[in-house]
N, C-alpha and C positions, 0 to 999 in steps of 0.2 A: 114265737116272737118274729115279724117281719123286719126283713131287713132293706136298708134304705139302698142300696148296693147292687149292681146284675154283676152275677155270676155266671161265665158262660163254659160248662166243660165241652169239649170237642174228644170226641172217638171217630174214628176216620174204620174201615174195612174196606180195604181195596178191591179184593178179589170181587165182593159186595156192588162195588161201584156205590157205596153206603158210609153215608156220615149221620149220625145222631148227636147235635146241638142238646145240652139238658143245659135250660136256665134256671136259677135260683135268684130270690131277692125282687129287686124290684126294678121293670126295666121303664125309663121314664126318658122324655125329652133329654134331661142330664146324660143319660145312658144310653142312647143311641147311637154316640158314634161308634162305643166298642160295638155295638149289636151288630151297624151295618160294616165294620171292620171285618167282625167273623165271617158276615154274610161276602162279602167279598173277596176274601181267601179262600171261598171252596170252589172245587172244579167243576165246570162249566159240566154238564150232561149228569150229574150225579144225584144219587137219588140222596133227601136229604130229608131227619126226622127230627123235629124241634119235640122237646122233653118238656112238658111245662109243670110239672107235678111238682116242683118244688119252688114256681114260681109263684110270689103273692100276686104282683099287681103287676099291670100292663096297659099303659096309657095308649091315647089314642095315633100319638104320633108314631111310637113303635108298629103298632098292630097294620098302620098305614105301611113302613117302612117292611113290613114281613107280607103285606099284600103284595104289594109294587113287585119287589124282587120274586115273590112267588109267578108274575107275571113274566118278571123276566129271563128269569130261570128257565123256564116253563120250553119258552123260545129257543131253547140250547139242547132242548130232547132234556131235561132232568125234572125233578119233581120235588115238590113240600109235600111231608105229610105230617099235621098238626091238628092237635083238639081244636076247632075254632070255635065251637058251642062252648067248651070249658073257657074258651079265652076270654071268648065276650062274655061271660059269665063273669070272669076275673073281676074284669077292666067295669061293669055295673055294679057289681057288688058292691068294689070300693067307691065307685061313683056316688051308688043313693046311701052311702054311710057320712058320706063327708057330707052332701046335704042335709040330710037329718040333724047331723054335728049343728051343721052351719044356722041350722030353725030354732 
């Protein structure tokens, strides 16, 4: 069962200079501001792993907001590493279900 809700745990590993973000639920327009909340609490040069295996769905405004930052990050010597083929997968999936719905 999907949940209408983002769920964001943070693990931090110093020594790593490594953070892994695992989101769960559902991160949507509603849910953005905690996403780029989290996204802005992490340090600047750090290497950073978004977890999406327990995520259902992922709009498009999100996926914008984890581009951008991954840009900007980027610029500070740190790094994203994320499924983006699983993500855009997500975010169609539920896409051509609702249209279907909607036919």
């Amino acid at each position: 069962m999907s949940s209408p809700h983002l769920v964001v745990r943070k693990e931090e590993n110093a020594a790593k200079n490594r953070t892994d973000l695992y989101l769960s639920g559902a991160a949507t327009l509603i849910r953005l501001p905690l996403l780029a909340a989290e996204l802005e609490q992490l340090k600047p040069s750090s290497h950073v792993h978004v977890h999406i295996n327990e995520l259902d769905y992922m709009d498009h405004a999100c996926i914008d907001l984890l581009t951008n930052w991954d840009r900007q990050h980027a610029t500070t010597g740190g790094s994203l590493t994320i499924e983006w083929d699983e993500l855009s997968r997500k975010y169609h999936q539920r896409r051509r279900s609702r249209l279907k719905a909607a036919q």
